[in-house]
N, CA, C and O of each residue as an XYZ file, in Angstrom:
328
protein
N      -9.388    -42.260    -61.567
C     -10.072    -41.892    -60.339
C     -11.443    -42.550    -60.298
O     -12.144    -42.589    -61.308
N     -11.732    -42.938    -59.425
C     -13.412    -43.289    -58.825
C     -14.030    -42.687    -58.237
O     -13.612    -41.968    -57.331
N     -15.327    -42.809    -58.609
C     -16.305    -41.798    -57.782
C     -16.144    -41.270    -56.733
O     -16.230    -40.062    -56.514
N     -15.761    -42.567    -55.565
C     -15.507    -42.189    -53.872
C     -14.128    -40.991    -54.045
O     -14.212    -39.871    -53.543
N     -13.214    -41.337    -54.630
C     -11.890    -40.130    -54.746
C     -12.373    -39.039    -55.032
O     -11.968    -38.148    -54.286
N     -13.320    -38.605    -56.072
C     -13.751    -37.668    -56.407
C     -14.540    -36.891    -55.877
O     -14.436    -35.672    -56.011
N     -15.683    -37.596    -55.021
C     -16.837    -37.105    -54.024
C     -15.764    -36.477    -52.831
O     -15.904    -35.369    -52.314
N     -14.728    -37.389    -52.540
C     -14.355    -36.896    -51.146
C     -12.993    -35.746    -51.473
O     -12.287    -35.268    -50.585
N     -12.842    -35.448    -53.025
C     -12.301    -34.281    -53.730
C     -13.247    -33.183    -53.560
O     -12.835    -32.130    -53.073
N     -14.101    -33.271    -53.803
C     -15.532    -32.389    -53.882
C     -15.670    -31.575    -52.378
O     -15.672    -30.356    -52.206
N     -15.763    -32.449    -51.544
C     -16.107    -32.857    -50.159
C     -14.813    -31.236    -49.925
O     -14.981    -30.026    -49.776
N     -13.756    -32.041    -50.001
C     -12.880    -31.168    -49.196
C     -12.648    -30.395    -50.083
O     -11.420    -30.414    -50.160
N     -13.114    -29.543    -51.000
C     -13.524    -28.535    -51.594
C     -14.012    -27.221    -50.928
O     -13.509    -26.135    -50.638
N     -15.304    -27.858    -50.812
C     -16.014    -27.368    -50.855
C     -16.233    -26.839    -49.009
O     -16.816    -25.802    -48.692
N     -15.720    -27.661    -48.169
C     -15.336    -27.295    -46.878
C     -13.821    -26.408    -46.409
O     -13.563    -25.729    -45.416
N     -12.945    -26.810    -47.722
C     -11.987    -25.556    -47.497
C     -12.549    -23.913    -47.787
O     -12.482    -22.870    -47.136
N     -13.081    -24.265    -49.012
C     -14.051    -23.104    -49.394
C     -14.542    -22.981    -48.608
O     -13.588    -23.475    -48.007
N     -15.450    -22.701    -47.586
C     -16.481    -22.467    -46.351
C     -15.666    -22.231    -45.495
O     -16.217    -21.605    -44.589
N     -14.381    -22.445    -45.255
C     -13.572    -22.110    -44.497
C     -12.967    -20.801    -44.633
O     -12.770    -20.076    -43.658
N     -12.635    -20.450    -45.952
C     -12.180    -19.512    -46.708
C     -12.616    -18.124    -46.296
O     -11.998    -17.148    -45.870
N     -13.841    -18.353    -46.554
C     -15.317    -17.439    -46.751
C     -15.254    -17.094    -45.456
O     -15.518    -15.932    -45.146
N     -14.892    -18.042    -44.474
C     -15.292    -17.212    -43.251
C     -14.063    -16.665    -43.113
O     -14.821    -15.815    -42.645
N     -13.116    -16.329    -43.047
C     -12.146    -15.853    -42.882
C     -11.781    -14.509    -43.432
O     -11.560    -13.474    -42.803
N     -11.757    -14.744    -44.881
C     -12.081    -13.513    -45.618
C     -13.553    -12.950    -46.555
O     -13.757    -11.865    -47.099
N     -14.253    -13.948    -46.479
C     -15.830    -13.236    -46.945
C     -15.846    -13.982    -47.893
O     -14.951    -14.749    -48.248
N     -17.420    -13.713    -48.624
C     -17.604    -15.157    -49.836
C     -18.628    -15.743    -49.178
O     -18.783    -15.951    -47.975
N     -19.588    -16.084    -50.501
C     -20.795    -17.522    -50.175
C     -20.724    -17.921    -51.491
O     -20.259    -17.513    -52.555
N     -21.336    -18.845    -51.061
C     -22.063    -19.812    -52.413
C     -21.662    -21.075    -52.403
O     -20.536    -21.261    -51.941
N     -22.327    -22.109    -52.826
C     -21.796    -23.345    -52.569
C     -20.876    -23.896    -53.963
O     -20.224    -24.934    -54.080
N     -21.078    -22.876    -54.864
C     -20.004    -22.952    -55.965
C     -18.947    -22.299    -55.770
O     -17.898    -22.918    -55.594
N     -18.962    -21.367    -55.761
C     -17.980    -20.749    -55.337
C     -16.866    -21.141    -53.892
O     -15.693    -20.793    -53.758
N     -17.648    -21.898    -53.019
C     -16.751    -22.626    -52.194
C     -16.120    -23.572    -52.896
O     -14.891    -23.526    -52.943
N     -16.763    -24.511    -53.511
C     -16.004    -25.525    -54.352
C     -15.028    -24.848    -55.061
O     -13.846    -25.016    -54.761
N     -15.412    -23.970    -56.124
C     -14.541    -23.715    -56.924
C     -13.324    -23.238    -56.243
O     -12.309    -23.926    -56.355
N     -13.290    -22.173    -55.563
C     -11.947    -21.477    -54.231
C     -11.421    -22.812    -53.417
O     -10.206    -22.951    -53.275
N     -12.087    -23.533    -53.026
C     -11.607    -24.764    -52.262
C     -10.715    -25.757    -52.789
O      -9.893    -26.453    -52.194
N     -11.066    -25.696    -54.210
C     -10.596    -27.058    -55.332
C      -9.027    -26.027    -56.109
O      -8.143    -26.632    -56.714
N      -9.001    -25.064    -55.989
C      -8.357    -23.978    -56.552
C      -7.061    -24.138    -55.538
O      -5.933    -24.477    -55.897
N      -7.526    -23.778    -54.020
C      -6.876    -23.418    -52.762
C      -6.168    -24.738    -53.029
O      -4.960    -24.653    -53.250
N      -6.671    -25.826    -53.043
C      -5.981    -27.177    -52.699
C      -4.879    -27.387    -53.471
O      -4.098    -28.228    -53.026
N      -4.500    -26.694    -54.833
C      -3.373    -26.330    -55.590
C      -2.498    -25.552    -54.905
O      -1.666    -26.155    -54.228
N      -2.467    -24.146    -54.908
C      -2.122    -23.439    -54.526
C      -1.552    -23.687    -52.801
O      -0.400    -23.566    -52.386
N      -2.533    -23.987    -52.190
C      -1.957    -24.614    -50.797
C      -0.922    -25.460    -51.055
O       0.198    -25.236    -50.595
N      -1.219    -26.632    -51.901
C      -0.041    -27.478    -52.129
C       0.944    -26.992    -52.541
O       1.918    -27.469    -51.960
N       1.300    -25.987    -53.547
C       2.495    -25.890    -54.126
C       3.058    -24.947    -53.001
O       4.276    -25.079    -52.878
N       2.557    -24.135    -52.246
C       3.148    -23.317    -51.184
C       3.508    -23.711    -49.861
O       4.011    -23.043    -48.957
N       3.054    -25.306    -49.914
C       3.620    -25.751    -48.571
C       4.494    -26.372    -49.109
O       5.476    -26.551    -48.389
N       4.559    -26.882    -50.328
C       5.551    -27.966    -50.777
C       6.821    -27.083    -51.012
O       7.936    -27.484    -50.679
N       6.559    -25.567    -51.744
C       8.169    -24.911    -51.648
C       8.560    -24.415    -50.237
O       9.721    -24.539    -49.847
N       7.687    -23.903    -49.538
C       8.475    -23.379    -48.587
C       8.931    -24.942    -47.308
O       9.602    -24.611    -46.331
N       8.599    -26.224    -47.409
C       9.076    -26.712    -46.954
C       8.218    -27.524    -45.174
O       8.632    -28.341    -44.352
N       6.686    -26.574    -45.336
C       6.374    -27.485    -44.735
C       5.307    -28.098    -44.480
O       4.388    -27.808    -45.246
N       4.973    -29.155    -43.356
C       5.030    -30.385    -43.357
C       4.097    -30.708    -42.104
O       4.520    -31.014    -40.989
N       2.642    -30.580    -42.503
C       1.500    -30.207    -41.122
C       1.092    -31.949    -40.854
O       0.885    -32.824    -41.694
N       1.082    -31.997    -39.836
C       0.498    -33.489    -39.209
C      -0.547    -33.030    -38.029
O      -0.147    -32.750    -36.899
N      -1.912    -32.983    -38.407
C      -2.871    -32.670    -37.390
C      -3.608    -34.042    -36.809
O      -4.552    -34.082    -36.020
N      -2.872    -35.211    -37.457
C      -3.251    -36.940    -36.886
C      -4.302    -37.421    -37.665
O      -4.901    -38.494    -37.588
N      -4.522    -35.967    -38.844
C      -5.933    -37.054    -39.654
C      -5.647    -36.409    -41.390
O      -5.588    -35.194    -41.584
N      -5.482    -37.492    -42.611
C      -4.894    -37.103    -43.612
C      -5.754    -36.291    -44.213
O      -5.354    -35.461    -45.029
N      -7.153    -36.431    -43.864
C      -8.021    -35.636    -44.343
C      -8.138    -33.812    -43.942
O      -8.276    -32.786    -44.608
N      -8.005    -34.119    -42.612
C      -7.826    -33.086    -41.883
C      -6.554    -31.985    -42.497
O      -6.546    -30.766    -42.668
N      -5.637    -32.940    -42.697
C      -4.427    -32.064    -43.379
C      -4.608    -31.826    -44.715
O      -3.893    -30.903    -45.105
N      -5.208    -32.251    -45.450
C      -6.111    -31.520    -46.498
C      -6.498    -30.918    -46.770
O      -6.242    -30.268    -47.783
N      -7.610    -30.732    -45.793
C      -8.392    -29.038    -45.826
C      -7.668    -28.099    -45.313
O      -7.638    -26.940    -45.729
N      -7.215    -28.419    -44.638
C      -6.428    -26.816    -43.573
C      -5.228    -26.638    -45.111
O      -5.462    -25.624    -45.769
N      -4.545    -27.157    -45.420
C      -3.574    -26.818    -46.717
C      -4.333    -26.486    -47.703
O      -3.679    -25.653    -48.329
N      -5.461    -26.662    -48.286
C      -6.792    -26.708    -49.201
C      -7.762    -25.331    -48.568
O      -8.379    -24.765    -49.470
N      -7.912    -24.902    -47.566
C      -8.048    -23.566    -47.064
C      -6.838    -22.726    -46.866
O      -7.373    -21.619    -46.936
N      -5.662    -22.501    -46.681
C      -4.998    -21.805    -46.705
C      -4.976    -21.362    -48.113
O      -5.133    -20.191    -48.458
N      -4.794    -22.254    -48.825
C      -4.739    -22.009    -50.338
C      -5.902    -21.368    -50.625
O      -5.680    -20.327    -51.244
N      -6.993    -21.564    -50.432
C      -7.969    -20.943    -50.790
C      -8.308    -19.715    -50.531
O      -9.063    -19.111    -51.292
N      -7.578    -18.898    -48.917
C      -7.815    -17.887    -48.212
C      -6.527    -17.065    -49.540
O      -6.806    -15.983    -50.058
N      -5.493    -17.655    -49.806
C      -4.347    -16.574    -50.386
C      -4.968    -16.662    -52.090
O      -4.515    -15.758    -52.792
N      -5.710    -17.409    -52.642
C      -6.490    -17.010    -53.815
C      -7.735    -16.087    -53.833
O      -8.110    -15.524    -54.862
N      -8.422    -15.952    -52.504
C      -9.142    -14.956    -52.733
C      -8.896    -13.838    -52.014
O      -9.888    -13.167    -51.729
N      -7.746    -13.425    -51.612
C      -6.726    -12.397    -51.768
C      -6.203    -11.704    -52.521
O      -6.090    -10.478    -52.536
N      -5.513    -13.227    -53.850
C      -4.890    -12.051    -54.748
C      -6.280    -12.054    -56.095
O      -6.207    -11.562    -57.221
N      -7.302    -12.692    -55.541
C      -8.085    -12.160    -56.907
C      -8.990    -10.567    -56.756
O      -9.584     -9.929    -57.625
N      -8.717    -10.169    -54.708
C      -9.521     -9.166    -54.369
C      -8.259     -8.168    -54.910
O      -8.512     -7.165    -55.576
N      -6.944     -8.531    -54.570
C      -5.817     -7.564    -55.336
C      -5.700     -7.009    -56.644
O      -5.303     -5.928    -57.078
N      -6.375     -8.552    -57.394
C      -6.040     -7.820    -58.593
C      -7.304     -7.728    -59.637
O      -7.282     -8.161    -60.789
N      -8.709     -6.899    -58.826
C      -9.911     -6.943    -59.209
C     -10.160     -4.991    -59.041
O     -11.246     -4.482    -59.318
């Protein structure tokens, strides 16, 4: 990986996170990263089993929104199981 991959890893981190937060609560600009970079797993593996397949016309764009979903259902089950 190179810097630019990584910054714009960071990037959409840290804006899924902020996304997150507003949805279900949360600050911090670590804590966005960290939930954001987390979500972007979790988003992935849950769109990838259940099968689907978001085209909003920008790859980045489909990033975060899968990278916030993920992030909104991790700080769910960490309020579940806290």
């Amino acid at each position: 990986m190179d810097a630019k991959s990584i910054l714009i890893w960071v990037a959409i981190g840290i804006i899924a996170g902020w996304l997150a937060s507003v949805v279900v609560g949360g600050g911090g600009i670590i804590r966005y990263l960290l939930t954001g970079v987390l979500g972007a797993f979790v988003g992935g593996f849950i769109f990838k089993f259940a099968g689907i397949n978001i085209n909003l016309g920008n790859a980045y764009v489909n990033e975060i929104v899968v990278a916030a979903v993920g992030a909104i259902v991790v700080v769910l089950v960490a309020r579940l199981l806290a």
